[in-house]
N, C-alpha and C positions, 0 to 999 in steps of 0.2 A: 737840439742842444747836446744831447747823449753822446751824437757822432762826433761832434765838433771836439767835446772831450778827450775821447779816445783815439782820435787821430793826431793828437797831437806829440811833438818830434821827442817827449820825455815818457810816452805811452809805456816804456819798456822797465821804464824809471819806478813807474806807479805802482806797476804788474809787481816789480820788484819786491817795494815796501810792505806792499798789499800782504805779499805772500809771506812775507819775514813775521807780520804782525800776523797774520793767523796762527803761521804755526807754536809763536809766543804764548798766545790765547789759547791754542788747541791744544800745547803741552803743557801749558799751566790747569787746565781743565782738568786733564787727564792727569797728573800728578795731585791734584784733588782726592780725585776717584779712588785712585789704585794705589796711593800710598809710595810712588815709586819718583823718586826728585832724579830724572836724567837730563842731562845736558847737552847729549848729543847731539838730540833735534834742533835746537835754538843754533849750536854751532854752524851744524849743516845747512840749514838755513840763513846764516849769515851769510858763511861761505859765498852760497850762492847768489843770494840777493846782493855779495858787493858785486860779485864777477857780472852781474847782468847792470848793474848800476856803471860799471867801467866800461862795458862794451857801450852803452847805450850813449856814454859821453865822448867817447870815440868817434862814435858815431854821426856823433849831433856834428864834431868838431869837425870831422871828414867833409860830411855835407857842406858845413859852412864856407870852409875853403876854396873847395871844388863849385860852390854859387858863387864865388867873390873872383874866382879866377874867371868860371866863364863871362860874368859883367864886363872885366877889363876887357877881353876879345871883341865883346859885340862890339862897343866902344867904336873900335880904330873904323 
């Protein structure tokens, strides 16, 4: 069941989220701790978790295409 999960075509999508909400968690922890409220991390971690959310729907989009053209060929 575990494989089936993580092979699927939004896997990049997950990793994405995954990683935006820890470091949420991890900088809200540590802004706890250490008295220090920064914003950076959460920034940088958006940042990046959009950019790997757009590549990933690029992605999905490409593939789709590129199945639906080869269909039509077999076709003829």
């Amino acid at each position: 069941m575990k494989a089936r999960i993580t092979s699927t075509q939004w896997r990049l999508t997950r990793i994405a989220l995954g990683t935006f909400v820890g470091v949420v968690i991890g900088g809200f922890i540590a802004s706890l701790l250490f008295n220090n409220i920064n914003a950076y991390y959460v920034l940088g971690a958006l940042s990046v978790s959009i950019l790997l959310i757009i590549i990933n729907v690029i992605s999905v989009i490409y593939k789709k295409m590129n199945r639906n053209d080869n269909d039509k060929h077999d076709v003829g």
